[in-house]
MDTraj code that builds the backbone (N, CA, C; nanometers):
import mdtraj as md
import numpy as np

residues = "UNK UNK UNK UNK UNK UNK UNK UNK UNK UNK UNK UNK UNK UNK UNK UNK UNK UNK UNK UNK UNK UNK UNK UNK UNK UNK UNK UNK UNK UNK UNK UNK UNK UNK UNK UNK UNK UNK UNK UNK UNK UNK UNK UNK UNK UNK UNK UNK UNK UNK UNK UNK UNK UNK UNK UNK UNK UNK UNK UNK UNK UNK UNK UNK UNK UNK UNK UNK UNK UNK UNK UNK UNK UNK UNK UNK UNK UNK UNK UNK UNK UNK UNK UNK UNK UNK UNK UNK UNK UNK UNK UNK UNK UNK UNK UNK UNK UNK UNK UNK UNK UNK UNK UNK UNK UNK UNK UNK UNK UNK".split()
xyz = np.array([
    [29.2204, 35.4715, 29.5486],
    [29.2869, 35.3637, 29.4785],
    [29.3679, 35.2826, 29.5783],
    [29.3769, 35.1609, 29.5570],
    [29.4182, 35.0368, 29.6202],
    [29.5493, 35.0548, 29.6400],
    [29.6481, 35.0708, 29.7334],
    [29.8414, 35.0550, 29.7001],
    [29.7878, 34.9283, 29.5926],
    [29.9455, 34.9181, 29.5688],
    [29.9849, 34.7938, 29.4862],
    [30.0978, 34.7277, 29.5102],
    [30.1082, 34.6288, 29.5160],
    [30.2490, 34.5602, 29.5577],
    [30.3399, 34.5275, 29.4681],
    [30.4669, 34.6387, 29.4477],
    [30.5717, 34.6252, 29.3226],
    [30.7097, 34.5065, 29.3742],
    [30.6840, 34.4409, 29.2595],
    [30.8322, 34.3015, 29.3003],
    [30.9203, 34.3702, 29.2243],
    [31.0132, 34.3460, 29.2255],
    [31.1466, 34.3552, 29.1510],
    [31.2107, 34.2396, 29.1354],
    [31.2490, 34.1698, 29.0014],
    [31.3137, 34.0500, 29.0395],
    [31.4639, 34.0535, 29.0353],
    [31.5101, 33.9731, 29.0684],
    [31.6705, 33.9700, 29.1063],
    [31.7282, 34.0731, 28.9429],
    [31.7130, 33.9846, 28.8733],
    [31.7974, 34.0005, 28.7278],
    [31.7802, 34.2130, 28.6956],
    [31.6834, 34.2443, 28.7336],
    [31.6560, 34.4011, 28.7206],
    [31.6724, 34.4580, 28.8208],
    [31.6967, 34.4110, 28.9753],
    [31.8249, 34.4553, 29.0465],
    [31.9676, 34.5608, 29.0132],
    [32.0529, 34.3411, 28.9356],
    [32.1529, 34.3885, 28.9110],
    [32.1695, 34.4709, 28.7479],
    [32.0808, 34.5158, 28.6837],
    [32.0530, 34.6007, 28.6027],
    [32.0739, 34.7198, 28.6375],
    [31.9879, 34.7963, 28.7706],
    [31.9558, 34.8870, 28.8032],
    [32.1125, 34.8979, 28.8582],
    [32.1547, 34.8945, 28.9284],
    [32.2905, 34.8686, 29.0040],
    [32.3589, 34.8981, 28.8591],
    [32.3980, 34.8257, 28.7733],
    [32.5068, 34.8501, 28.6562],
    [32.4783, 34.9694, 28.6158],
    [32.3682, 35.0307, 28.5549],
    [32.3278, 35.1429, 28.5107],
    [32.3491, 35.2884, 28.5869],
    [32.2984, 35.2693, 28.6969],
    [32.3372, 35.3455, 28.8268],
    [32.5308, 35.3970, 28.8556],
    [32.5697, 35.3020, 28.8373],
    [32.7295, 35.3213, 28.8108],
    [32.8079, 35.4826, 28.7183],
    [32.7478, 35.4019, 28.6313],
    [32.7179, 35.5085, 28.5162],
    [32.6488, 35.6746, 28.5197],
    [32.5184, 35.6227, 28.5718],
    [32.4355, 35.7292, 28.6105],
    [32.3815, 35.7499, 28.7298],
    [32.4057, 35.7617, 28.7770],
    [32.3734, 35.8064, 28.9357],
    [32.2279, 35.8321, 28.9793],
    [32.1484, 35.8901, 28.8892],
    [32.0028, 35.9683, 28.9033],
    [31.9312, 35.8500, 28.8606],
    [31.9817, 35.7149, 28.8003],
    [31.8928, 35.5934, 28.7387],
    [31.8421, 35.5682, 28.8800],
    [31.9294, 35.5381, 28.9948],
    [31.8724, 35.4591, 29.1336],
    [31.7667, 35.5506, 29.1771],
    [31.8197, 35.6690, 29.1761],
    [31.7003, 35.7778, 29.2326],
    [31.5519, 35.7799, 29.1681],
    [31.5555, 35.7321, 29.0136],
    [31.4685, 35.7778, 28.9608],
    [31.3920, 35.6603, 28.9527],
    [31.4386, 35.5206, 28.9532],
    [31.3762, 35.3840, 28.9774],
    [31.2856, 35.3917, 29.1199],
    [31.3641, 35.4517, 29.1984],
    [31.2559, 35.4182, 29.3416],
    [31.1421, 35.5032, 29.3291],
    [31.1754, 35.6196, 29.2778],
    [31.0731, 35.7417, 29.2794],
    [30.9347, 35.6790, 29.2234],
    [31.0027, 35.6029, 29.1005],
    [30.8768, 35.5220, 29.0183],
    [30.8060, 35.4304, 29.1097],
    [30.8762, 35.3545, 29.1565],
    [30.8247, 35.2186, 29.2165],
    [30.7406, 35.2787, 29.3550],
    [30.7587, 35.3964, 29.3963],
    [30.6863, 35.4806, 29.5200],
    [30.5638, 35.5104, 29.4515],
    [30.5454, 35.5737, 29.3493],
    [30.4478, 35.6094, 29.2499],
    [30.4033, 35.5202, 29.2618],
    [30.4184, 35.4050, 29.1500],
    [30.3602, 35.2895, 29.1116],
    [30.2723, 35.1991, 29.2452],
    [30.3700, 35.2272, 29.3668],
    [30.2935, 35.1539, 29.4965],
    [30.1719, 35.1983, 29.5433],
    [30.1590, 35.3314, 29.5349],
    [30.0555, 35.4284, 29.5907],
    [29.9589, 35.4896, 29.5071],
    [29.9857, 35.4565, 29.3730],
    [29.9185, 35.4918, 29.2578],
    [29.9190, 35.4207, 29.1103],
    [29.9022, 35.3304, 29.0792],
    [29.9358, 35.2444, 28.9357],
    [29.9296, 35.3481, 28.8294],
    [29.8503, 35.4324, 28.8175],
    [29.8084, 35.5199, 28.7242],
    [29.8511, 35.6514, 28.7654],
    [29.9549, 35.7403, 28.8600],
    [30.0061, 35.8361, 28.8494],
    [30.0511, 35.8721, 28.7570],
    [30.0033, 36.0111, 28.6919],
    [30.0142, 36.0223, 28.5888],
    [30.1734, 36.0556, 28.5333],
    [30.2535, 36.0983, 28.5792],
    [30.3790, 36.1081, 28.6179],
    [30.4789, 35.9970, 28.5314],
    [30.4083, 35.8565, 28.5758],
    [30.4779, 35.7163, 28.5263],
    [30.4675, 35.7296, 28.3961],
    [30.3811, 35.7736, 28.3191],
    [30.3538, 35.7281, 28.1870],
    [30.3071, 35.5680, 28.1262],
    [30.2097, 35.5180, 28.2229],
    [30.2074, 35.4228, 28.2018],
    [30.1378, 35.3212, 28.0851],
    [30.1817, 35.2343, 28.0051],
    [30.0895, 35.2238, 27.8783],
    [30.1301, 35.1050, 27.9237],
    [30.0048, 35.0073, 27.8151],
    [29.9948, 34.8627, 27.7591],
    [30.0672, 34.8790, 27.6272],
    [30.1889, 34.7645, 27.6559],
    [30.2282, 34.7457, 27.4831],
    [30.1686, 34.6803, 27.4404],
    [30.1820, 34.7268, 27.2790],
    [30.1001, 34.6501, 27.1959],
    [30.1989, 34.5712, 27.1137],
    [30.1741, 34.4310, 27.0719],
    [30.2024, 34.3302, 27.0239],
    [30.3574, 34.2968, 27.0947],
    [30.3520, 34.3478, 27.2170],
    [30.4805, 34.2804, 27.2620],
    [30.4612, 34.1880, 27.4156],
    [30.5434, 34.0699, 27.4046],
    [30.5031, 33.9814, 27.4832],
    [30.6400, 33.9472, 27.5445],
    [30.6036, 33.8723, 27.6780],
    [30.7249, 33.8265, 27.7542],
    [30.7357, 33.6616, 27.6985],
    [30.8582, 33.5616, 27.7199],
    [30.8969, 33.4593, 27.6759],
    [30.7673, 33.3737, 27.7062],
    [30.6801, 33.3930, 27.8273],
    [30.5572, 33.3027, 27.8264],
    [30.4143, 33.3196, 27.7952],
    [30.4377, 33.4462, 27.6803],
    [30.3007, 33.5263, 27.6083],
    [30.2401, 33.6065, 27.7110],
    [30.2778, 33.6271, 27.7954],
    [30.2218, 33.7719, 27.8874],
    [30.2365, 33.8839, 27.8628],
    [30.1061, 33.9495, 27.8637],
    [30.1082, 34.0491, 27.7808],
    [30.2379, 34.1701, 27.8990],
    [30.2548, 34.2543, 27.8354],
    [30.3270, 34.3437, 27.8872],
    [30.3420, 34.5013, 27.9124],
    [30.3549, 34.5437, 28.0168],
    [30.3096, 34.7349, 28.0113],
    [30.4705, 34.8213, 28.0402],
    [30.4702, 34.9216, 28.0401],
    [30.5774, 35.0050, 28.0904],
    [30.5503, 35.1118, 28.1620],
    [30.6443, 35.1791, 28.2087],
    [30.6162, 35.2604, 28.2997],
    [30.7879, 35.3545, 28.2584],
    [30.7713, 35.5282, 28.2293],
    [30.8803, 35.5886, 28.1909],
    [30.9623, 35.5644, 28.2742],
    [31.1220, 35.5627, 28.2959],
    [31.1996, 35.5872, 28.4040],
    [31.3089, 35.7458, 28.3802],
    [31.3020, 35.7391, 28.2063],
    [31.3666, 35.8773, 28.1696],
    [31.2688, 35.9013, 28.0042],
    [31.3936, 35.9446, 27.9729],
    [31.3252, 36.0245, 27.8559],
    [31.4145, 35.8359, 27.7385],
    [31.5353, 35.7806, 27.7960],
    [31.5407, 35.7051, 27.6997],
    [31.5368, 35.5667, 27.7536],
    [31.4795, 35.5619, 27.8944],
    [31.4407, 35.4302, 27.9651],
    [31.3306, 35.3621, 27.9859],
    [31.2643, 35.2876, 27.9938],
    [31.1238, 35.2294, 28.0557],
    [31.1382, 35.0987, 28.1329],
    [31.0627, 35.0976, 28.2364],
    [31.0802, 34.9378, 28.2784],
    [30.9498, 34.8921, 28.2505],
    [30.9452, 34.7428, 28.2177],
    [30.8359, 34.6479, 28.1390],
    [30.8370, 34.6030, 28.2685],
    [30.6424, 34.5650, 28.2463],
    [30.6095, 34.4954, 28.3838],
    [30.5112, 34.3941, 28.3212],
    [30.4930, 34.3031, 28.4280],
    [30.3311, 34.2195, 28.3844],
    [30.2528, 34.2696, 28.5055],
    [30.1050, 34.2669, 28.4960],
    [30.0256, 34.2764, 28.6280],
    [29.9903, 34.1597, 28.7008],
    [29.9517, 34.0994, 28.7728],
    [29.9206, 33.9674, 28.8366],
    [29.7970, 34.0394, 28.9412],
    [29.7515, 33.8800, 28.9748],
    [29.6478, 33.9063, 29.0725],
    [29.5470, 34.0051, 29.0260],
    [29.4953, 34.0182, 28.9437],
    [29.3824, 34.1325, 28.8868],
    [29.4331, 34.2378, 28.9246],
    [29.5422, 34.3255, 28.9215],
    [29.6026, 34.4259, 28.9484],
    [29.6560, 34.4560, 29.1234],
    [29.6619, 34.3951, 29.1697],
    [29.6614, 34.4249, 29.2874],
    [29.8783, 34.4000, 29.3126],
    [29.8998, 34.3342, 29.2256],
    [30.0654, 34.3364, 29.2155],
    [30.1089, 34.3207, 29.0774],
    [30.2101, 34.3577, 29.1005],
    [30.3229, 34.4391, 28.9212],
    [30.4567, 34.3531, 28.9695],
    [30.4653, 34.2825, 28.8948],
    [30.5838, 34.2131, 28.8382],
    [30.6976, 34.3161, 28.7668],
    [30.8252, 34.3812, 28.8519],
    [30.9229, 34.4529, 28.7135],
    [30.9661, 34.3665, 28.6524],
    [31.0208, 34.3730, 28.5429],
    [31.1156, 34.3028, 28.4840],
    [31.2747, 34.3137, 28.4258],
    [31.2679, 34.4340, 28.3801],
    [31.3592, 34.4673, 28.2983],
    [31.3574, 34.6092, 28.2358],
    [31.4792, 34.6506, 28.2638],
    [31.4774, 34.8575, 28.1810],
    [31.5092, 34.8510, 28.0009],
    [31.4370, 34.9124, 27.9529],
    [31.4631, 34.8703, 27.8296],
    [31.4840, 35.0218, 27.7400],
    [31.5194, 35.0061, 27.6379],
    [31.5437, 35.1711, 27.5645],
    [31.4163, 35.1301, 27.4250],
    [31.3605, 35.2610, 27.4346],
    [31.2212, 35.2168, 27.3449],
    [31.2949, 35.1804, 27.1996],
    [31.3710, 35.2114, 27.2124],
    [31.4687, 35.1160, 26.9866],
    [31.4186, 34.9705, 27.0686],
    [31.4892, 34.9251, 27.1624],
    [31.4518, 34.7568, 27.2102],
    [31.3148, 34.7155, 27.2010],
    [31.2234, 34.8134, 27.2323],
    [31.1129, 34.7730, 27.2588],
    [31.0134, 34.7707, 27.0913],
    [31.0667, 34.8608, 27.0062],
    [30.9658, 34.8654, 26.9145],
    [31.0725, 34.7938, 26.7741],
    [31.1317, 34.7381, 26.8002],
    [31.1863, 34.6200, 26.6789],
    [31.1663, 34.4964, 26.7486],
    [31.0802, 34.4553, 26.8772],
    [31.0616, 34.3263, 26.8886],
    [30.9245, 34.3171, 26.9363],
    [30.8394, 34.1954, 26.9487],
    [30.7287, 34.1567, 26.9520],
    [30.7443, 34.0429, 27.0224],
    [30.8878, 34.0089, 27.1100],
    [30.8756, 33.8901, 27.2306],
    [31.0055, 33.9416, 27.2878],
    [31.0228, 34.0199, 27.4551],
    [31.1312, 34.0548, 27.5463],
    [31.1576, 33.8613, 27.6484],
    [31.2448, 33.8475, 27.5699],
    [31.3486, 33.7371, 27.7098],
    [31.4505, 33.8079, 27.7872],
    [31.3494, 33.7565, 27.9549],
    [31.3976, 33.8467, 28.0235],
    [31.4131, 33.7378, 28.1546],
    [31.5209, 33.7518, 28.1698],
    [31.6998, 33.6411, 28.2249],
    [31.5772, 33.6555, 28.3664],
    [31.5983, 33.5605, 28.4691],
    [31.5601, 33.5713, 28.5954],
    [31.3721, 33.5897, 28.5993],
    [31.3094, 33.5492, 28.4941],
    [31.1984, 33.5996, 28.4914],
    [31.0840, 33.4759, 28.5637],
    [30.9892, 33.5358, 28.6415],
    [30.9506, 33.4612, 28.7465],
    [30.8597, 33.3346, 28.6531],
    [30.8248, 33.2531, 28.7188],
    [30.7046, 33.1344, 28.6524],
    [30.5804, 33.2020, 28.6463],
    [30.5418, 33.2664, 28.5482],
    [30.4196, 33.3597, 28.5293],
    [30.2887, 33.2463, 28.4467],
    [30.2800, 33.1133, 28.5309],
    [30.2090, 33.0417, 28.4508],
    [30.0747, 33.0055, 28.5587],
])
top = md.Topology()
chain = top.add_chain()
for i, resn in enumerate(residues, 1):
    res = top.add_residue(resn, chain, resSeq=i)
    for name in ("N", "CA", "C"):
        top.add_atom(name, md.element.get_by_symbol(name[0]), res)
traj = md.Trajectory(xyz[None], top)
């Protein structure tokens, strides 16, 4: 399998950073993913799924990847998989009462 090239955009940075404050094992457990995710899209480890009926502010479809038992970060894929857009850590209550994530700092995915 191909690496993959994981972005992080600014706005899920300073996410990761606030959360981390708090919890200490969030920073540890974000990179661990994004090491995964680089060297393997599909390690099975990530938990990685396609959501269903949930979309980013410019109808892109959207996937996750576990970070705990009450975290996930939402990604888009680009380039026919060859790079992953993060976006944002979300708690699955956020994710399954909505069907469109606006997400602050989010790149021109057009």
């Amino acid at each position: 399998m191909e690496p993959v090239r994981v972005e992080i955009i600014a706005a899920l940075e300073e996410q990761v950073n606030s959360l981390s404050a708090s919890d200490p094992k969030i920073r540890k457990l974000f990179e661990k993913q994004r090491r995964f995710m680089s060297l393997n899209p599909y390690y099975p480890s990530l938990g990685r799924k396609r959501l269903e009926n949930v979309h980013d502010q410019y109808g892109n479809s959207l996937e996750e990847v576990r970070l705990n038992k009450y975290w996930m970060i939402v990604f888009i894929v680009k380039d026919d998989g060859r790079r992953v857009v993060w976006l944002k850590i979300c708690s699955h209550d956020e994710i399954a009462r909505r069907n469109q994530l606006n997400i602050s700092g989010h790149p021109d995915c057009t």
